[in-house]
N, CA, C and O of each residue as an XYZ file, in Angstrom:
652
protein
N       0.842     -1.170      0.000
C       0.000      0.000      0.000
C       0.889      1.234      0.000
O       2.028      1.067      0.437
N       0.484      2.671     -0.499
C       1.182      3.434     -1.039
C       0.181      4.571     -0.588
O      -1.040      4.521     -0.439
N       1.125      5.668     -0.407
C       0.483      6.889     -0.093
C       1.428      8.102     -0.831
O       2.474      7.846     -1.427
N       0.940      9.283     -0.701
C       2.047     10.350     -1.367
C       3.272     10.372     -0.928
O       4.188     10.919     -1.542
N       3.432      9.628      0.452
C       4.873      9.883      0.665
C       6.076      8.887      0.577
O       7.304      8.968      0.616
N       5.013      7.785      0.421
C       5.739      6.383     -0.108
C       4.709      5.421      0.239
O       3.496      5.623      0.275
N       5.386      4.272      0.509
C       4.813      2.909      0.816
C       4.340      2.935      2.464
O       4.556      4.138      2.609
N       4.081      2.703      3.180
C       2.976      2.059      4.257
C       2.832      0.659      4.356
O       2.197     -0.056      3.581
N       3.603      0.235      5.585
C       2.968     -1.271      5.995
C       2.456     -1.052      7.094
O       2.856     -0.418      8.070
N       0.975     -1.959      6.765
C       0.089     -1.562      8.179
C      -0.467     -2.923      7.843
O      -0.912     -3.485      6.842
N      -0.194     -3.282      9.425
C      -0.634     -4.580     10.191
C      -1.997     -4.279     10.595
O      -2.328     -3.198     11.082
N      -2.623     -5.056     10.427
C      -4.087     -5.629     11.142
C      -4.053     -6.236     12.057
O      -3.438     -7.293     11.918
N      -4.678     -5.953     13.528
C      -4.703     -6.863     14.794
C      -5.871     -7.532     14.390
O      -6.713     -6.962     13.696
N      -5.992     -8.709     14.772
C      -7.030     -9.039     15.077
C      -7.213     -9.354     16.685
O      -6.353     -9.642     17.517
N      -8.861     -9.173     16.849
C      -8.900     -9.601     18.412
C      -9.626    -10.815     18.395
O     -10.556    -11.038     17.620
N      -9.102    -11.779     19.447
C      -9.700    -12.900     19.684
C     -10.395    -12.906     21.092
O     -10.325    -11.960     21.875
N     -11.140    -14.193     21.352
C     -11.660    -13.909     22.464
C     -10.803    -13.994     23.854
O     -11.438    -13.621     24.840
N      -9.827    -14.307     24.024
C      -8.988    -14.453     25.335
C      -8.144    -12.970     25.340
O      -7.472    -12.649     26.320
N      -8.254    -12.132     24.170
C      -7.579    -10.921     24.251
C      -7.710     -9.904     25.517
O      -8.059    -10.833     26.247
N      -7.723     -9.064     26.179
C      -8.014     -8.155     27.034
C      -9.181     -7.522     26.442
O      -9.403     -7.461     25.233
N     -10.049     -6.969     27.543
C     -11.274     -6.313     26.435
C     -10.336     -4.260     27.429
O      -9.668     -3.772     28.341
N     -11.171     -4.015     26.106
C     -10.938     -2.558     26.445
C     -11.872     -2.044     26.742
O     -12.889     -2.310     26.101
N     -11.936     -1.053     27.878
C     -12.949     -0.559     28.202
C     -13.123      0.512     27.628
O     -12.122      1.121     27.251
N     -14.685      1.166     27.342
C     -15.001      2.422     26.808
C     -15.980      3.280     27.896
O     -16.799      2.757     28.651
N     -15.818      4.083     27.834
C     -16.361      5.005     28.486
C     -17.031      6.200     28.220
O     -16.432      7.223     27.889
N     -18.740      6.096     28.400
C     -19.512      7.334     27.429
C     -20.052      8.362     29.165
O     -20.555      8.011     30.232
N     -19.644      9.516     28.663
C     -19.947     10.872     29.276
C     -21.022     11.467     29.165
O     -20.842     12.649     28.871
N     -22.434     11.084     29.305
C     -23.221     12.151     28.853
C     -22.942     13.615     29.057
O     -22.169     13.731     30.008
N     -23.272     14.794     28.530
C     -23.133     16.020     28.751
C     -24.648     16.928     28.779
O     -25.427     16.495     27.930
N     -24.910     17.484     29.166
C     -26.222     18.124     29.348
C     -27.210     17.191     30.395
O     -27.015     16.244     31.156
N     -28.264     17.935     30.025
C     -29.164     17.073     31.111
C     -30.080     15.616     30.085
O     -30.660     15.677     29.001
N     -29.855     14.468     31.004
C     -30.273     13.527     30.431
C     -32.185     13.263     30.009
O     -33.120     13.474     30.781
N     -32.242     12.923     29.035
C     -33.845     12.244     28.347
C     -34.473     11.323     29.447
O     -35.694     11.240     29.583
N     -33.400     10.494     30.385
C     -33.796      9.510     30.730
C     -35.067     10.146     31.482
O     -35.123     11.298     31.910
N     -36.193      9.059     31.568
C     -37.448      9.130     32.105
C     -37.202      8.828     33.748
O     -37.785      7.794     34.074
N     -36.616      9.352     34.656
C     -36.432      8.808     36.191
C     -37.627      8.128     37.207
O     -37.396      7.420     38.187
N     -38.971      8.543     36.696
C     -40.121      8.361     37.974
C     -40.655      6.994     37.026
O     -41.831      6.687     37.222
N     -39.800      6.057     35.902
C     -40.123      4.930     35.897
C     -39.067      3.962     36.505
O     -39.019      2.779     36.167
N     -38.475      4.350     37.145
C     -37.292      3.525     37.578
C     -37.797      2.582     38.259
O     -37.372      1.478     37.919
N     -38.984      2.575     39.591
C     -38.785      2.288     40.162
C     -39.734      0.731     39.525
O     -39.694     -0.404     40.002
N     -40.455      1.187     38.427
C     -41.623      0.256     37.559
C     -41.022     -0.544     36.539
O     -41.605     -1.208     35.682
N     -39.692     -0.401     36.736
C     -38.989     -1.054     35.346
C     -37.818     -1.715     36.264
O     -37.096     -2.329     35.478
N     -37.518     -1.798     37.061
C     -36.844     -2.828     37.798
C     -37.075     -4.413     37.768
O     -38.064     -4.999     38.208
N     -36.227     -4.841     37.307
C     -36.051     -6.299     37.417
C     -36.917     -7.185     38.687
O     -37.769     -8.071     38.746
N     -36.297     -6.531     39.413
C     -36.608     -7.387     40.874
C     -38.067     -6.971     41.394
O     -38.944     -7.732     41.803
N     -38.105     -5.740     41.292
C     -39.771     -5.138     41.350
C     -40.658     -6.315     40.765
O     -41.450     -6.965     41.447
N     -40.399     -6.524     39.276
C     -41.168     -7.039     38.830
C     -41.703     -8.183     39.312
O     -42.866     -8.525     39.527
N     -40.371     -8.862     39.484
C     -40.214    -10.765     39.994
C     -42.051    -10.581     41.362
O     -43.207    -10.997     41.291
N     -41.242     -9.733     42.392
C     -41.861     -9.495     43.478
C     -43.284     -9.182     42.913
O     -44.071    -10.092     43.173
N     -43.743     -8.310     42.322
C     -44.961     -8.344     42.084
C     -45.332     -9.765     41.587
O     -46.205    -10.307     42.265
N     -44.952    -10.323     40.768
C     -45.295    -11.968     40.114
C     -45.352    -12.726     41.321
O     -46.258    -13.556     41.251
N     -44.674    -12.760     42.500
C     -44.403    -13.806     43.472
C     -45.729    -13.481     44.129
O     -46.515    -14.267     44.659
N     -45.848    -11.841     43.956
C     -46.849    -11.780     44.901
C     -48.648    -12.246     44.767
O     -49.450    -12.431     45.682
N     -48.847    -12.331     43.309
C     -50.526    -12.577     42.952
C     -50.172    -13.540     41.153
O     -51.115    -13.982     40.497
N     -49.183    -13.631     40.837
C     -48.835    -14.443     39.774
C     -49.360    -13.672     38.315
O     -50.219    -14.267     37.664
N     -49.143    -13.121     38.102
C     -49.659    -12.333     37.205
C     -48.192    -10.917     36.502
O     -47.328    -10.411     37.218
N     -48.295    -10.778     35.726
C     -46.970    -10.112     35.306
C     -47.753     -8.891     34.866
O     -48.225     -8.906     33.729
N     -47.904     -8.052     35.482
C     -48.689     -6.795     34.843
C     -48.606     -6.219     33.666
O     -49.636     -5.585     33.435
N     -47.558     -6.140     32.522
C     -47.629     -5.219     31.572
C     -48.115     -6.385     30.634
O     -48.736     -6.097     29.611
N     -47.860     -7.630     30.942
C     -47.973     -8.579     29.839
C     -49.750     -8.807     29.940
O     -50.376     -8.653     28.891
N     -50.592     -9.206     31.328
C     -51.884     -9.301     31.803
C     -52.900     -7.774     31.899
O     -53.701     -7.546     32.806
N     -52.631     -6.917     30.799
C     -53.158     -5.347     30.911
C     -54.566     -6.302     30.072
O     -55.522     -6.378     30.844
N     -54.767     -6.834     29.030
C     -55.820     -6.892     28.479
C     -56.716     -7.924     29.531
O     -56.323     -8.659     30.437
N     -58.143     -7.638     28.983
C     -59.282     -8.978     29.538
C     -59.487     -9.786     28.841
O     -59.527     -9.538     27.636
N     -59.723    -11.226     29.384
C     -59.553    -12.240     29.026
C     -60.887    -12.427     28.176
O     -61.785    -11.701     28.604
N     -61.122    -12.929     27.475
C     -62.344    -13.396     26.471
C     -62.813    -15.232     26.840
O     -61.940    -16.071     27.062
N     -63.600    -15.407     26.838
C     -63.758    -17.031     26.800
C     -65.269    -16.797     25.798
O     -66.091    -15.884     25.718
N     -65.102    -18.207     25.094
C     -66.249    -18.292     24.412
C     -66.031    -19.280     23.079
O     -64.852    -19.610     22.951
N     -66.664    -19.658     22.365
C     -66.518    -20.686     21.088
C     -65.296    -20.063     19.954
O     -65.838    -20.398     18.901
N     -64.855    -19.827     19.812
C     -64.258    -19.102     18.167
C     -63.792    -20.506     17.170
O     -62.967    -20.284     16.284
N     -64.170    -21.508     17.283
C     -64.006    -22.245     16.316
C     -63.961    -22.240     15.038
O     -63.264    -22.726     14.147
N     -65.186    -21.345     15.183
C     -65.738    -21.275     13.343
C     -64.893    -19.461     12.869
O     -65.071    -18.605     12.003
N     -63.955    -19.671     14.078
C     -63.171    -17.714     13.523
C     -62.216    -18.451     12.214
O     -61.843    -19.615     12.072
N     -62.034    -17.354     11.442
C     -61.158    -17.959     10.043
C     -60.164    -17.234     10.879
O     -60.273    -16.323     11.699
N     -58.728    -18.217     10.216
C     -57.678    -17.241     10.265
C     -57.288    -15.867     10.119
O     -57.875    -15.209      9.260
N     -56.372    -15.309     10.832
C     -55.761    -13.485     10.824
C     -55.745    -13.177      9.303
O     -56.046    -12.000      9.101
N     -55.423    -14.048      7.901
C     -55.809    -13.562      6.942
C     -56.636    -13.321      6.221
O     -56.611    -12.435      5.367
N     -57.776    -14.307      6.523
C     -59.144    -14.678      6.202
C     -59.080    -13.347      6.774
O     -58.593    -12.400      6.157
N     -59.611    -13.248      8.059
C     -60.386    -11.771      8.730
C     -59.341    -10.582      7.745
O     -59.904     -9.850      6.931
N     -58.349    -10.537      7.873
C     -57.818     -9.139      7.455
C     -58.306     -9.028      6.083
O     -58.665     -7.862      5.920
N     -58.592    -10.162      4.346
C     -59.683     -9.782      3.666
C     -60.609     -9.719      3.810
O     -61.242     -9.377      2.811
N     -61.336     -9.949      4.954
C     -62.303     -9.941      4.939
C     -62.662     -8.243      5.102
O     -63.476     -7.557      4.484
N     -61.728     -7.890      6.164
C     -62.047     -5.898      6.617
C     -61.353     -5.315      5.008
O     -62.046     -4.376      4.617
N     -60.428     -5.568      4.218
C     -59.902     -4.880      2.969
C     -61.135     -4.923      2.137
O     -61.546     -3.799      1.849
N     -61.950     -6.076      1.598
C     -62.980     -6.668      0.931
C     -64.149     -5.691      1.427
O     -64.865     -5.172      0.571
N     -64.355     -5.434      2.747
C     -65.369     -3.962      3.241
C     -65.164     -2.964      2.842
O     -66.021     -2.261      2.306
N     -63.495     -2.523      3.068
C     -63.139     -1.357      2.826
C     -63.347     -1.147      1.732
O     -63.553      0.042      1.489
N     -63.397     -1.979      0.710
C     -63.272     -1.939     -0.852
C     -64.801     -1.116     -1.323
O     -64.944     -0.004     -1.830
N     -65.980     -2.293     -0.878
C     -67.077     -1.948     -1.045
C     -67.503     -0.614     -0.660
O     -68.010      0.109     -1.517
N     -67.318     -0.114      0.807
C     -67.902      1.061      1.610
C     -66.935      1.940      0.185
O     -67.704      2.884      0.007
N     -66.168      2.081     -0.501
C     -65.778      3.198     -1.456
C     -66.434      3.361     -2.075
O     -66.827      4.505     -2.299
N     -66.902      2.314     -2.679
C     -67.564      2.712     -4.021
C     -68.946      3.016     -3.797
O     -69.690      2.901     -4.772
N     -69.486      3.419     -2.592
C     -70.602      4.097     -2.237
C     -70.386      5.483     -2.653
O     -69.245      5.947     -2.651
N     -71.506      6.252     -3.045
C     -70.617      7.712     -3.632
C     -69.827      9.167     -2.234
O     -69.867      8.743     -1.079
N     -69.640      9.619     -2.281
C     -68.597     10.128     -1.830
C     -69.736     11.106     -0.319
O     -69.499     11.315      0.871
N     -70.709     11.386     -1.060
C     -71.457     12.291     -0.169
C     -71.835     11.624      0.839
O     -71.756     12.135      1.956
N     -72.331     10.327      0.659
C     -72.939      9.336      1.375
C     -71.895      9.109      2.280
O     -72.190      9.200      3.471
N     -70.591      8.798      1.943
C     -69.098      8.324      2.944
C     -69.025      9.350      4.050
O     -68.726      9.191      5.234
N     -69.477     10.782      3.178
C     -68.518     11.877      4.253
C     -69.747     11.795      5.663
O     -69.545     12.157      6.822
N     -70.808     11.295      5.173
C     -72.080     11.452      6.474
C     -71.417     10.658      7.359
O     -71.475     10.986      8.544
N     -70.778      9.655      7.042
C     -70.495      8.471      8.159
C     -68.844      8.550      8.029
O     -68.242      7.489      7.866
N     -68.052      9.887      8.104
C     -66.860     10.021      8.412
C     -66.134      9.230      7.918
O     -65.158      8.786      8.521
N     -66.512      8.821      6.493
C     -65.419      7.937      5.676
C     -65.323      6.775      6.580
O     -64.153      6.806      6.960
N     -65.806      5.938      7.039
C     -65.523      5.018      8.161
C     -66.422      3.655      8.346
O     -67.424      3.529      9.049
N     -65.796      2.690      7.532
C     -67.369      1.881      6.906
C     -67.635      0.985      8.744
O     -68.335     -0.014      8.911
N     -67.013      1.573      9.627
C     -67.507      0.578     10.617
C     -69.213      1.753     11.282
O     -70.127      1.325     11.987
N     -69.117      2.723     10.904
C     -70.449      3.669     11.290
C     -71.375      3.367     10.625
O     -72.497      3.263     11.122
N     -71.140      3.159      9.377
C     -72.001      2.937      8.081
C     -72.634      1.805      8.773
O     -73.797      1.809      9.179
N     -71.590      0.593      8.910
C     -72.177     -0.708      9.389
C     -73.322     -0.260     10.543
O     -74.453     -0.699     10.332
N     -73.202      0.268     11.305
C     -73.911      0.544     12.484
C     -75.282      1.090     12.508
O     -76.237      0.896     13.260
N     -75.048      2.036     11.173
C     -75.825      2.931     10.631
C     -76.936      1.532      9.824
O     -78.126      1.313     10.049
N     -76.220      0.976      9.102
C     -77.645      0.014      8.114
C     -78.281     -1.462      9.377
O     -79.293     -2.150      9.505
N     -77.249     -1.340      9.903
C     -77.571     -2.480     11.068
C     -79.042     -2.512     11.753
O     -79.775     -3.437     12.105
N     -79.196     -0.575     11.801
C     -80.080     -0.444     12.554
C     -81.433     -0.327     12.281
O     -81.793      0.789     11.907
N     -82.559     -1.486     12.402
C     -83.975     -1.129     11.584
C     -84.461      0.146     11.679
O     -85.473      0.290     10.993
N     -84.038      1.353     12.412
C     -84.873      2.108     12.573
C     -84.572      3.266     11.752
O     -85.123      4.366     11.733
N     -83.469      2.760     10.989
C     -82.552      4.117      9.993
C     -83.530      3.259      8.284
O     -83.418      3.922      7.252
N     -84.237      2.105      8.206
C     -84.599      1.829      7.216
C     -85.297      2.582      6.064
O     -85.167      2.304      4.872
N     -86.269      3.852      6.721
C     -86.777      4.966      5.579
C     -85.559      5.379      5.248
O     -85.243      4.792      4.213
N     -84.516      6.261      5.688
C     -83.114      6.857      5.142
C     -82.230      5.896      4.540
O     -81.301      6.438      3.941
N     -82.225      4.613      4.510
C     -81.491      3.689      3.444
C     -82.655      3.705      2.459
O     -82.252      3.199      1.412
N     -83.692      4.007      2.376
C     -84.474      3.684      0.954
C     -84.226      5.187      0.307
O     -84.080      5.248     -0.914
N     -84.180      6.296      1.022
C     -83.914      7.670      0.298
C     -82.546      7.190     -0.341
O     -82.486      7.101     -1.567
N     -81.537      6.902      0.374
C     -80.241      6.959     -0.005
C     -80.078      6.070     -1.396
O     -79.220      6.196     -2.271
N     -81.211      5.105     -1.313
C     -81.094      4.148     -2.538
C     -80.434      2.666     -2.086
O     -80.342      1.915     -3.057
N     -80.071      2.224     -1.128
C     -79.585      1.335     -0.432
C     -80.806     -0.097     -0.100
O     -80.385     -1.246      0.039
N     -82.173      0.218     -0.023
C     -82.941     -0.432     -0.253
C     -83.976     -0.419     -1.766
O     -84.170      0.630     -2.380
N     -84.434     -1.455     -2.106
C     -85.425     -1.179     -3.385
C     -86.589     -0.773     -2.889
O     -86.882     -1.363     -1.850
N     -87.357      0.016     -3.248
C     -88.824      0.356     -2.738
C     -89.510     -0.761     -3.795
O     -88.913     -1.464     -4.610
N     -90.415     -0.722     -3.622
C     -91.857     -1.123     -4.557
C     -91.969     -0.615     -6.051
O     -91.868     -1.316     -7.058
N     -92.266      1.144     -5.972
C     -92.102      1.376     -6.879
C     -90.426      0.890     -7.896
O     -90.664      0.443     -9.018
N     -89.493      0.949     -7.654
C     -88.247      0.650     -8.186
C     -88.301     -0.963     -8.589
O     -87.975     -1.142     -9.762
N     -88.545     -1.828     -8.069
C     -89.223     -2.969     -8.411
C     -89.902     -3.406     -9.395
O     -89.691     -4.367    -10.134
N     -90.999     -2.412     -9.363
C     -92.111     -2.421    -10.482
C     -91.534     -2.061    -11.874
O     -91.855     -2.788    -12.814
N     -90.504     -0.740    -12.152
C     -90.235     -0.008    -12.639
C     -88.830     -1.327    -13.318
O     -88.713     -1.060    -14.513
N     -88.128     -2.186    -13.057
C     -87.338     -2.785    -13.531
C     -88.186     -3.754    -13.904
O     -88.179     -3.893    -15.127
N     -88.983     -4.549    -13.289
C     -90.030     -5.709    -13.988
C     -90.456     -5.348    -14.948
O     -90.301     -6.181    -15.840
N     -91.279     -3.890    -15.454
C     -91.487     -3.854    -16.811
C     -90.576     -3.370    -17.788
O     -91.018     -3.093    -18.904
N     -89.403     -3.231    -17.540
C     -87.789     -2.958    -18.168
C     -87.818     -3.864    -18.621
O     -88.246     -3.660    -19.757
N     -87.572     -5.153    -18.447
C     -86.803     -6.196    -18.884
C     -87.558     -6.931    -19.967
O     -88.776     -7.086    -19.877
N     -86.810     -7.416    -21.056
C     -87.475     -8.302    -22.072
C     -87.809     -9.420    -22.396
O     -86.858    -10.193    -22.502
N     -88.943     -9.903    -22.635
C     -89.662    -10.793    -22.964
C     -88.736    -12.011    -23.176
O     -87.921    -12.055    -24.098
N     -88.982    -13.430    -21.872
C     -88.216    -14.412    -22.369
C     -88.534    -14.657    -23.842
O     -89.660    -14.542    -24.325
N     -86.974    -15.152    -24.786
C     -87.359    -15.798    -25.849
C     -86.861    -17.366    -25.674
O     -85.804    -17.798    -25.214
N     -87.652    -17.842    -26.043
C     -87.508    -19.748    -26.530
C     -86.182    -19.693    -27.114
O     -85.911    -18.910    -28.024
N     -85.328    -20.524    -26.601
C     -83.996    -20.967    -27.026
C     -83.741    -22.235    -27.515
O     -83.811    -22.905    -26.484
N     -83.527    -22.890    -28.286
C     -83.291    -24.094    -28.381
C     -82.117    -24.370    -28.124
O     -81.155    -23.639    -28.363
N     -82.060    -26.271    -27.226
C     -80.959    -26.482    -26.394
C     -79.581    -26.364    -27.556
O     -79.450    -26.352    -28.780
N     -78.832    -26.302    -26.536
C     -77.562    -26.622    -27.635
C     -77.148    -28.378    -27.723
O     -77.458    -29.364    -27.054
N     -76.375    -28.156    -28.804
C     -76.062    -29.791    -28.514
C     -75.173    -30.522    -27.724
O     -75.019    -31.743    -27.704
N     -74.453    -29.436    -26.906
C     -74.149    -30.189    -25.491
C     -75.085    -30.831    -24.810
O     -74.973    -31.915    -24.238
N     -76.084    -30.086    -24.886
C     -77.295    -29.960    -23.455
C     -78.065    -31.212    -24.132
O     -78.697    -31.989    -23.417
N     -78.004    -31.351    -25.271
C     -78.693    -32.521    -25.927
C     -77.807    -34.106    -25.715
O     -78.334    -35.171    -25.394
N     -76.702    -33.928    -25.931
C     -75.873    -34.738    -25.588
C     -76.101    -35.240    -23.979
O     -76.372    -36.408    -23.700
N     -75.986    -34.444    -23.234
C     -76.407    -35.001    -22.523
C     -77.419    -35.972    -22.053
O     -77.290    -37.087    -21.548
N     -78.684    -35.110    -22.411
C     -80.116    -36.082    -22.331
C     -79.727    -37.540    -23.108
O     -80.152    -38.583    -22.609
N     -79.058    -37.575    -24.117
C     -79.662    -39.025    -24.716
C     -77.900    -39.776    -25.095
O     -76.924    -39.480    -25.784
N     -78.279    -40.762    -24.244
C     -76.852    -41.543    -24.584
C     -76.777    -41.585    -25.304
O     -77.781    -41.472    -26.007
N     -75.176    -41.844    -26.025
C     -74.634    -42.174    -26.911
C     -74.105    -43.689    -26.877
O     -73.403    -44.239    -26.028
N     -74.869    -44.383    -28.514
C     -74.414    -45.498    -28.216
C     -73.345    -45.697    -29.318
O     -73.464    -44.997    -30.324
N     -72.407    -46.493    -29.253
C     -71.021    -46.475    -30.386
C     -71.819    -47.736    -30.850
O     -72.717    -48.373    -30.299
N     -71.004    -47.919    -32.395
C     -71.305    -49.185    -33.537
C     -70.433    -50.109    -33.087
O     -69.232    -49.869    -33.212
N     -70.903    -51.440    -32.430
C     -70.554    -52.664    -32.059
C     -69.583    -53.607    -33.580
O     -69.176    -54.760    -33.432
């Protein structure tokens, strides 16, 4: 190896594990971030002692316990399309309708859930009235007679092969 003023030999130590360790030493300067009035809640031994004392580990036991069937729950991915697959739908409701229920299809849900909001889902168009009913029944056109195809014929009548 070579530098402007010539050549350079430079050794590499390596350290192994029986080497001496070196110590380092950090100084904070200013006043420290540290949080002090959790000290006494973040102690090791605190903790143990609370566990010895009622068996229970507090930060881990903060939630309530649930009991009940979930057998028929689908898996964390099942459910997570299942809320994307909502989210999808509640969009394409038009935009005026979203902003009533704060863009937020779990209100909406709450909102159609409830029989007593049923006149305001038929304004909104969310239910069919009678008249709207009527009004597509005489829309639509007159079945016409189709004749089967010859799959559909094939089917009905065996086929017998020449012996």
């Amino acid at each position: 190896m070579t530098n402007k003023k010539g050549p350079v030999n430079v050794t590499i130590k390596f350290r192994k594990a029986y080497d001496p360790h070196k110590k380092y030493v950090f100084n904070t300067e200013g006043e420290s971030l540290t949080q002090q009035h959790f000290k006494d809640e973040c102690e090791v031994i605190n903790i143990i002692k609370k566990h010895d004392r009622n068996g229970i580990i507090e930060h881990v036991q903060r939630g309530q316990a649930r009991y009940g069937d979930f057998s028929n729950v689908a898996d964390y991915r099942e459910a997570l399309d299942l809320v994307r697959d909502a989210q999808d739908e509640f969009m394409t409701i038009p935009s005026d309708i979203r902003k009533k229920f704060d863009n937020d299809p779990g209100k909406f849900y709450e909102f159609v859930s409830n029989p007593d909001n049923k006149e305001e889902l038929k304004q909104m168009g969310f239910i069919e009235t009678q008249e709207v009913s009527n009004v597509l029944d005489t829309n639509q056109a007159p079945a016409v007679a189709v004749e089967q195809s010859t799959a559909q014929t094939a089917k009905q009548e065996p086929t017998q092969l020449p012996t």
